[in-house]
N, C-alpha and C positions, 0 to 999 in steps of 0.2 A: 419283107424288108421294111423297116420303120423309118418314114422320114421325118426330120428334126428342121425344127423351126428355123430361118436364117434368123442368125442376130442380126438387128441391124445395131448400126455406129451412133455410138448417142452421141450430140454435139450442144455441149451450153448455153444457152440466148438467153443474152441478158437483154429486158425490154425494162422502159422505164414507167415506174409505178405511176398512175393516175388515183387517186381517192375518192369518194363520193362526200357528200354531206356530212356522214356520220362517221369520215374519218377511215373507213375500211376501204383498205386496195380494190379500184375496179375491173373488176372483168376486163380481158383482152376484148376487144369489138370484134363482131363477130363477120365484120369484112377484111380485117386482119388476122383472123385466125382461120377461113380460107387459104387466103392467101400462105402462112407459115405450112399449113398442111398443103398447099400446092408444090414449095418445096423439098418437102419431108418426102415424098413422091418422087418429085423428078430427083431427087437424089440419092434415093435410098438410107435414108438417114430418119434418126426420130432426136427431134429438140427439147432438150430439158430447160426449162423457161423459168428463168430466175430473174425477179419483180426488185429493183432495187429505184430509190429519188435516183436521178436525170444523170446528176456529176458524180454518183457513186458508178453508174453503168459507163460512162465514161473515163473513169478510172482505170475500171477492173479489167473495162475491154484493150486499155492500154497497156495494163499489166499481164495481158494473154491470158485470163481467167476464160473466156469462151466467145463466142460474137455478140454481135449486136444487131440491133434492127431497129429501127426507126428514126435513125441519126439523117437530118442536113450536113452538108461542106461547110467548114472553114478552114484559116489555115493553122489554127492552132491544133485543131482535131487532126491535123495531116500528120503534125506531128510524131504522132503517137498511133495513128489508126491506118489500115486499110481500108479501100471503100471498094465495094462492088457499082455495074453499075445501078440506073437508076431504077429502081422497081416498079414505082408509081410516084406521081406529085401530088401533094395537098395545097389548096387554096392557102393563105391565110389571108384573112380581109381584116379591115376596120369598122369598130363596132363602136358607136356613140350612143349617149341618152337621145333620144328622138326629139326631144327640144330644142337638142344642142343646133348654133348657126354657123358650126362648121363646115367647110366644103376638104373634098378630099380627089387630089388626082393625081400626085404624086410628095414623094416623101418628105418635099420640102415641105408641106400642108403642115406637116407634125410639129414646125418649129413652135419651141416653149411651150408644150403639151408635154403631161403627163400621161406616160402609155404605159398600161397594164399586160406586160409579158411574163407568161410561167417562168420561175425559175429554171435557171439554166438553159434557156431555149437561146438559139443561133441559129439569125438567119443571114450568112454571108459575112464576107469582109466589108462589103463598101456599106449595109447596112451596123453591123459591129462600129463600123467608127464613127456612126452620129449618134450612139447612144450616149447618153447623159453631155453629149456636145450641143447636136441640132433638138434632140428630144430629150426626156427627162425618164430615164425608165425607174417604173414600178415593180419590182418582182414579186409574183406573189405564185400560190399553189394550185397546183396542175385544173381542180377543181373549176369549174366555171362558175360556179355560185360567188364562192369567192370576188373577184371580178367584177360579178355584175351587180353585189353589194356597193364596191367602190364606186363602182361607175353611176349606178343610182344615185347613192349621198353625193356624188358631186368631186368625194375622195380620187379621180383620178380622170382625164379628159376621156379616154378613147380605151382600148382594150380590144390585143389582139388575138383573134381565134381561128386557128388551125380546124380546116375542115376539109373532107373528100366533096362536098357540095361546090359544085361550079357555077352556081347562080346565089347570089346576093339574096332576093327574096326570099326563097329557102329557106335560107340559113337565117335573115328576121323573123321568118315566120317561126322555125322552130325553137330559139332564143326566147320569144318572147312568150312562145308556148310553155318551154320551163321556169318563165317566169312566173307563170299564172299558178301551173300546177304543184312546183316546190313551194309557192306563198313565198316569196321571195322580199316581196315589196314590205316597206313598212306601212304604216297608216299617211305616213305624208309623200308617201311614192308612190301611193298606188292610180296617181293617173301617170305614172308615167310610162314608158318602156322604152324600147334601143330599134336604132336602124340599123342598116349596114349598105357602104356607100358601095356603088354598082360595080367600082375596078377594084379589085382585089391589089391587096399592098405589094406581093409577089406569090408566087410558085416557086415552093418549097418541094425538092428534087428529096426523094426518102430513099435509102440506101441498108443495104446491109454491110456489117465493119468487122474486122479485126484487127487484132495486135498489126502494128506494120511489124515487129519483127517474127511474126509468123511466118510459117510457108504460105505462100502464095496460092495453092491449089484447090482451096474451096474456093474463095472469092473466086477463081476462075469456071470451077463447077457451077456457081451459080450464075456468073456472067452467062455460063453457056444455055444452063435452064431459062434463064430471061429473055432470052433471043429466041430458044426455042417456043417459050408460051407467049408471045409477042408475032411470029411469026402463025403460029396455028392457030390463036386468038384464044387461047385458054386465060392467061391473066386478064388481058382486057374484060372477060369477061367477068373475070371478078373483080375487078374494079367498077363493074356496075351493079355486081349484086350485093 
């Protein structure tokens, strides 16, 4: 007797594109593609992974086009999206030229600063409503070079960056490392580099999404895998490796 492969169920995931220097889509990170293959597993499913900017995957995931992955809450995304729950959190902190005599320990700090946030990034309602209010935002591209050009010249006060690193120095140390190594600096920058102040701005809750008028029964499959690798310690672990 001949046995025949199960098919498994292909399912959409739209993730939003990051670029490099040179313009070309990056690589998914290789602690999120664990992770995407840890649910591929606990649900018997294989994800077809389509690369789109930020408010395209936001769109499409509202038009029911397939899930998504890497989305924060607000309430406009409610709108339109289901949310699983939380998967993992990323840091985001704030990151200044290392000259800079700013202090930072809450978000009143930021008033009449110019802050360098990816396009289309959201973090929250009660942050949402001091953009270009209490703060002045900057949108620029997913890239960090980007960014850390402005933030050199002077072009922009602070610049915030999304990271799995839960210590501040880390996260200077490795900043200022692709500072050195992409040659970043110009000739009149090059004593300079970036800190990043010891409390993080918030913890950014990542989720997986779909259409809200979807069926509800994945997002509840993967509620259930989360709980399950959360309890046995299978995510966690990959959230450190």
């Amino acid at each position: 007797m001949q046995l025949t492969a199960h098919a498994k169920t292909v399912v959409p995931l739209l993730l939003p594109e990051t670029r490099d220097e040179n313009g070309e889509i990056a690589p998914i990170r290789p602690e999120n593609q664990k992770i995407l293959h840890y649910f591929e597993h606990a649900l018997d499913i294989e994800f077809d992974v389509r690369r789109y900017p930020l408010p395209r995957v936001i769109e499409n995931i509202g038009k029911g086009e397939g899930m998504g992955f890497g989305l924060s809450k607000n309430t406009e995304r409610l709108k339109t999206m289901r949310y699983s729950d939380p998967v993992f959190s990323d840091f985001v902190w704030v990151v200044v030229r290392d000259d800079s005599k700013m202090e930072f320990s809450s978000i009143r700090d930021l008033k009449g600063k110019s802050v360098g946030i990816v396009r289309g990034i959201r973090f929250g309602d009660e942050i949402d409503s001091k953009r270009n209010v209490l703060f002045r935002v900057e949108e620029d591209q997913p890239q960090n070079s980007s960014r850390l050009k402005k933030l050199l010249s002077g072009r922009m006060d602070v610049m915030l960056v999304n990271s799995r690193m839960s210590n501040a120095k880390d996260l200077e140390a490795e900043l200022n490392k692709y500072l050195s190594d992409k040659n970043i600096r110009t000739e009149m920058q090059v004593n300079f580099g970036v800190k990043v102040f010891a409390k993080p701005f918030l913890v950014d809750h990542i989720h997986f999404t779909s259409s809200i008028d979807s069926a509800p029964e994945v997002i509840n499959k993967i509620n259930a895998a989360i709980t399950r690798g959360r309890k046995s310690g299978d995510l966690p672990a990959l959230w450190k490796n």
